[in-house]
KETOR-395999 format. One record per residue: residue in one letter; y, z, x of N, C-alpha, C in turn. Coordinates in pm, whole numbers, padded with zeros to 5 digits, always signed. Layout:
% KETOR-395999
AYZXYZXYZX/...
END
This chain:
% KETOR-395999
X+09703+12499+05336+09673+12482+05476+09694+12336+05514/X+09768+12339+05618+09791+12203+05691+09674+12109+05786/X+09631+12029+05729+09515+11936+05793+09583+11862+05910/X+09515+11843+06023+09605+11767+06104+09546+11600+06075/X+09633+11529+06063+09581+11443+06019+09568+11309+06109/X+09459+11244+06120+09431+11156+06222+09537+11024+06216/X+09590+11008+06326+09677+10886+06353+09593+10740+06347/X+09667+10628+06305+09585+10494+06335+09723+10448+06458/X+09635+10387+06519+09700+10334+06629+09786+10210+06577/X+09840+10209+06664+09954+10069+06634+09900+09951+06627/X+09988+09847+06635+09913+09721+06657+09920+09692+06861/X+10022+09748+06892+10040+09733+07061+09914+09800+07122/X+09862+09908+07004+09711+10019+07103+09621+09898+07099/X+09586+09827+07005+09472+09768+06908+09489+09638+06983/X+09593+09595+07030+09589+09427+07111+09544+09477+07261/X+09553+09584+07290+09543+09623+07433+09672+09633+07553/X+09777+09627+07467+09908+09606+07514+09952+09696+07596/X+09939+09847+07535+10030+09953+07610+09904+09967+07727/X+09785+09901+07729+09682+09961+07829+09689+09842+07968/X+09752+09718+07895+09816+09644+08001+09926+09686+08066/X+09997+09747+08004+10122+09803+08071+10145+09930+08147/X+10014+09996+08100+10015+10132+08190+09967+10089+08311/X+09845+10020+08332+09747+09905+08440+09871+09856+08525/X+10025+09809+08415+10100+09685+08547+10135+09853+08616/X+10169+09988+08534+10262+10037+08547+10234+10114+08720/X+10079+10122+08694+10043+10197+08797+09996+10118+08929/X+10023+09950+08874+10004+09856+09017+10173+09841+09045/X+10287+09894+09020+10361+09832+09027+10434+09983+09128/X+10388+10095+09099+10420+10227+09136+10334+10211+09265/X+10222+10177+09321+10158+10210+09419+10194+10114+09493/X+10282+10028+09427+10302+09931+09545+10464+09943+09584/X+10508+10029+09474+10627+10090+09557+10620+10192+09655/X+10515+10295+09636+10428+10392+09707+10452+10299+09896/X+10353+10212+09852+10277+10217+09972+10447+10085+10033/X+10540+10056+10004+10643+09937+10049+10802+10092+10103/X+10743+10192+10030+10863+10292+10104+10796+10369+10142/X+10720+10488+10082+10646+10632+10160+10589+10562+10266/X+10435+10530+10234+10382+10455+10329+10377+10418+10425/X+10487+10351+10433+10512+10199+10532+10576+10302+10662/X+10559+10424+10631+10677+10506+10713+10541+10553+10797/X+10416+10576+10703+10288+10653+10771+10224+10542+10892/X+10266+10503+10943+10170+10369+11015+10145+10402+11155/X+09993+10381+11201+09951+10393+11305+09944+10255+11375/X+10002+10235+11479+10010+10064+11569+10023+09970+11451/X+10126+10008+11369+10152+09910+11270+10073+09893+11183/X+10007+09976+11127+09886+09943+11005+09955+10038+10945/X+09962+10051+10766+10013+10082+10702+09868+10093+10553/X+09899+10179+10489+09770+10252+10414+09816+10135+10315/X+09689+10082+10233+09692+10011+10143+09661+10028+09994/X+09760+10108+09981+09735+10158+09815+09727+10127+09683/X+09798+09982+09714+09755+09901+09580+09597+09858+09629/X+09548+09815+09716+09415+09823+09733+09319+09875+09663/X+09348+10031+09714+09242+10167+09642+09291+10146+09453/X+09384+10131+09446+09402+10097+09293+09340+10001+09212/X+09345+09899+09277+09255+09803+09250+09137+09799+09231/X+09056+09895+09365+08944+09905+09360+08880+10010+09262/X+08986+10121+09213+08977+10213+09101+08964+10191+09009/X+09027+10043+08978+09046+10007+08821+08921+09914+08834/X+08894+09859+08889+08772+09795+08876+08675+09869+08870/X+08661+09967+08919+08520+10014+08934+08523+10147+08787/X+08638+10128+08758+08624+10238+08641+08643+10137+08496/X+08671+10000+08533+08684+09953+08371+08612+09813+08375/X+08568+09745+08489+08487+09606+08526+08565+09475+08628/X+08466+09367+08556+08514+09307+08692+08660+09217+08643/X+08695+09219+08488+08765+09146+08420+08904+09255+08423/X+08944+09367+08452+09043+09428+08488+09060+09456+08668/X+08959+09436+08737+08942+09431+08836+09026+09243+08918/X+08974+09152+08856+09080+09054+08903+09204+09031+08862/X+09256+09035+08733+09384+09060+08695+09456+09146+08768/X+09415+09262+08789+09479+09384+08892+09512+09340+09003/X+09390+09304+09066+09341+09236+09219+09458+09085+09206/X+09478+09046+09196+09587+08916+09140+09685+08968+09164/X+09730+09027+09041+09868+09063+09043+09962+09185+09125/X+09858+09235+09215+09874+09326+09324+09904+09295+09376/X+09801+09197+09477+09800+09090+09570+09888+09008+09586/X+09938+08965+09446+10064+08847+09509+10221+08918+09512/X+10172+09044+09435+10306+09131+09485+10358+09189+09613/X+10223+09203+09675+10176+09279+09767+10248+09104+09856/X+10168+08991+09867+10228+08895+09948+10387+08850+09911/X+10459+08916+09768+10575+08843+09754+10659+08928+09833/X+10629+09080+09844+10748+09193+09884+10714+09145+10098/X+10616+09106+10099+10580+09145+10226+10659+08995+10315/X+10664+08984+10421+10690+08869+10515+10604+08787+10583/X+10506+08786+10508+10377+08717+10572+10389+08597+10528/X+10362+08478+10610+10362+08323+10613+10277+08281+10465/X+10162+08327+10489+10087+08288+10366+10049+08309+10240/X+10152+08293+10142+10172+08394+10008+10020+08314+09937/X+09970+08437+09872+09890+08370+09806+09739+08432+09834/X+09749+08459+09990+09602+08501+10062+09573+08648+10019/X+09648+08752+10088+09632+08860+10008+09623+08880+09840/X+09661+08747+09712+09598+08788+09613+09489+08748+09591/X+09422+08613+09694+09372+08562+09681+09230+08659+09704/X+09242+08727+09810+09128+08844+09824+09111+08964+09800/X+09281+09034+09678+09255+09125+09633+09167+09085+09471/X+09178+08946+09441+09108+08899+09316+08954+08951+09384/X+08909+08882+09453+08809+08876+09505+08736+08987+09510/X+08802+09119+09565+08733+09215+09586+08742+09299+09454/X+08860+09292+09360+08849+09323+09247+08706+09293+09199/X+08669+09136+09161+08588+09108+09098+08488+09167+09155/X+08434+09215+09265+08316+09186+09362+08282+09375+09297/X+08409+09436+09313+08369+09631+09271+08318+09613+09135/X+08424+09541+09052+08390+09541+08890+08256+09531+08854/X+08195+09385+08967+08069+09345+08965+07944+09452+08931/X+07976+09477+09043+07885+09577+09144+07866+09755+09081/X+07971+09772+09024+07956+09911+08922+07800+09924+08854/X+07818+09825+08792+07688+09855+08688+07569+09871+08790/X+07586+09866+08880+07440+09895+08953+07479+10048+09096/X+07568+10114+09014+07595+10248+09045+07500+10330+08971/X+07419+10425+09068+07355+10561+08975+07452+10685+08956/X+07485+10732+08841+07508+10831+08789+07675+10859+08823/X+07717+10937+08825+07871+10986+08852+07895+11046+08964/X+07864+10989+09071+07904+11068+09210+08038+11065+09221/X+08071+11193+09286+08233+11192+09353+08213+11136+09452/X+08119+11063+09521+08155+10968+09657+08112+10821+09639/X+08110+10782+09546+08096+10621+09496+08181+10564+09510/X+08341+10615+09412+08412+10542+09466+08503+10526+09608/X+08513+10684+09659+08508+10705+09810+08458+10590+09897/X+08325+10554+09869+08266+10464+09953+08282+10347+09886/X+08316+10314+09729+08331+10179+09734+08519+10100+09753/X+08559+10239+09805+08716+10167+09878+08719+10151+09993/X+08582+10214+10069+08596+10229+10215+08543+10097+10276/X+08417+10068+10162+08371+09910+10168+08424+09806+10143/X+08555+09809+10024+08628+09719+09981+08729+09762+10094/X+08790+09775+10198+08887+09789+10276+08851+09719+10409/X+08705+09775+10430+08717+09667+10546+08625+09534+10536/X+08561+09519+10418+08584+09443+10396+08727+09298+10344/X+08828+09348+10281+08947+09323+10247+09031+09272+10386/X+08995+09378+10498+09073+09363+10624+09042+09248+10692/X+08853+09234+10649+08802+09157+10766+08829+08975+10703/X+08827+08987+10562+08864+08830+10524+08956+08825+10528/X+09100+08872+10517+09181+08848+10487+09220+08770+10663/X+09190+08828+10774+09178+08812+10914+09088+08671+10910/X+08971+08643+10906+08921+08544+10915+08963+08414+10805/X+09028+08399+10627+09080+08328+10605+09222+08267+10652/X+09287+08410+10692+09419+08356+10821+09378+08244+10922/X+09311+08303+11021+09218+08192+11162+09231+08098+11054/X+09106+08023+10925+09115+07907+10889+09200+07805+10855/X+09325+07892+10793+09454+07808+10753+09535+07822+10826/X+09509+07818+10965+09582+07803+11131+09719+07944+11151/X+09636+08020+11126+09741+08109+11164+09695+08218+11339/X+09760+08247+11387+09702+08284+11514+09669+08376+11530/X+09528+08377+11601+09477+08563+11577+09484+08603+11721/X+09467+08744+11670+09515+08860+11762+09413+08930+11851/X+09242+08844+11798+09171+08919+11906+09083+09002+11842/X+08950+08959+11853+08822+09089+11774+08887+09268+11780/X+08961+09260+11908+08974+09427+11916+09054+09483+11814/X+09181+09419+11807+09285+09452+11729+09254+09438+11571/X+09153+09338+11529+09123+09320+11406+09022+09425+11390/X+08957+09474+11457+08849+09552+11428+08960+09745+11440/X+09010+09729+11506+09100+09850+11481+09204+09848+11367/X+09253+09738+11337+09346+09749+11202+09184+09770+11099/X+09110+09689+11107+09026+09760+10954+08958+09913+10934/X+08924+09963+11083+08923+10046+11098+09003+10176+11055/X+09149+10171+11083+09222+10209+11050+09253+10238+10890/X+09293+10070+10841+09336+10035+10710+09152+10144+10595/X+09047+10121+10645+08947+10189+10614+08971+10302+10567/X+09052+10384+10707+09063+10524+10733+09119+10596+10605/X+09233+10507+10652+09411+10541+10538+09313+10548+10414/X+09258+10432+10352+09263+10396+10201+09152+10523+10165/X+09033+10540+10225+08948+10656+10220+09006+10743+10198/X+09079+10802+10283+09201+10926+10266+09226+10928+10143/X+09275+10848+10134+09357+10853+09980+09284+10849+09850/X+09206+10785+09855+09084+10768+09721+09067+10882+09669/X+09053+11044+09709+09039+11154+09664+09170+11181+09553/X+09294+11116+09578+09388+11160+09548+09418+11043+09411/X+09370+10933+09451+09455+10821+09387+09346+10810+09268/X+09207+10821+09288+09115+10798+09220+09166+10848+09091/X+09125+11005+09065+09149+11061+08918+09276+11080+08874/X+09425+11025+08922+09515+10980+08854+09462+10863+08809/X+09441+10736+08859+09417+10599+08804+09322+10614+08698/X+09182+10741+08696+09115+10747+08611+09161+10794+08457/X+09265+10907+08515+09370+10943+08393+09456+10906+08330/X+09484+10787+08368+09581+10647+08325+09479+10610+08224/X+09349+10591+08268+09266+10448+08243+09230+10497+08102/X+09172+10653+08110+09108+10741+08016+09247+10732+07879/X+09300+10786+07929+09461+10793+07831+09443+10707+07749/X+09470+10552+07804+09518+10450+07755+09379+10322+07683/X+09262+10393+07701+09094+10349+07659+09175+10323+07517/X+09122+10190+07473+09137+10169+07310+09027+10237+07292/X+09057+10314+07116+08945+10356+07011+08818+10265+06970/X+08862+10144+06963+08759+10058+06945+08805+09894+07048/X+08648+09871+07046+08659+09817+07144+08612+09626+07058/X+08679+09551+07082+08619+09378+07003+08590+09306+07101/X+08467+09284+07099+08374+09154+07120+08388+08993+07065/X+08399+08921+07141+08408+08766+07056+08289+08681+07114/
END
């Protein structure tokens, strides 16, 4: 009789390598997502922010230390593909809110299906509303409480929407690619 016999992981499982690369693989897909499908869905020019909800997925499903790396390297993708004056701001506050979900997990009760629902809906307009008020500071010209309060509104809407959908793929990435053991230093 044939035993199935247990695999040892590589050295790429064991450095955390292929779990960095699934992480770029699925910030790099949602931000193709949301730069062609997307960009097509837009209400008065707001456009759903899906590396966002990703961000906020991976943080809130692995901490606050995959949560800014994500939030970073989203963010400045997110400002390199885009035409906005100020490269740098959008990673600058997808780090931010990365860190802030990652944070904030551990003081989640139990496994609700609407935690992370509500913690993209919070990270969105929140996300909308600094990203709007660090613009104003580094002299860029704003558009007016109404319009900012309807793009987060909006941008809210979209990313909520989507969290049902985007959530337990990103979780099934995350789960997949979990090292066996985990090192402390």
């Amino acid at each position: 009789m044939a035993t199935a016999k247990a695999r040892a992981p590589g050295f790429l499982a064991e450095a955390g390598l292929t779990r960095m690369a699934a992480f770029a693989g699925v910030v790099i897909a949602a931000l193709a997502l949301q730069t062609t499908l997307l960009a097509r869905l837009t209400l008065i020019g707001v456009i759903p922010q899906l590396v966002l909800v990703v961000v906020v997925s991976l943080a809130y499903l692995d901490g606050e230390s995959v949560g800014v790396v994500t939030g970073f390297a989203g963010g400045l993708l997110i400002d390199l593909t885009s035409l906005q004056s100020i490269v740098g701001l959008t990673a600058l506050v997808y780090t931010l809110i990365g860190y802030s979900v990652g944070y904030l997990r551990q003081f989640t009760t139990g496994e609700s299906v609407w935690t992370p629902v509500f913690a993209v809906a919070l990270a969105s307009a929140i996300a909308e509303g600094s990203y709007a008020l660090m613009s104003i500071l580094l002299g860029q010209p704003w558009v007016g409480i109404g319009f900012t309060a309807k793009v987060m509104g909006l941008v809210t809407l979209y990313n909520t929407l989507l969290t049902p959908f985007t959530f337990p793929l990103v979780r099934r990435v995350a789960d997949r690619f979990r090292p066996e053991r985990v090192y402390r230093w």
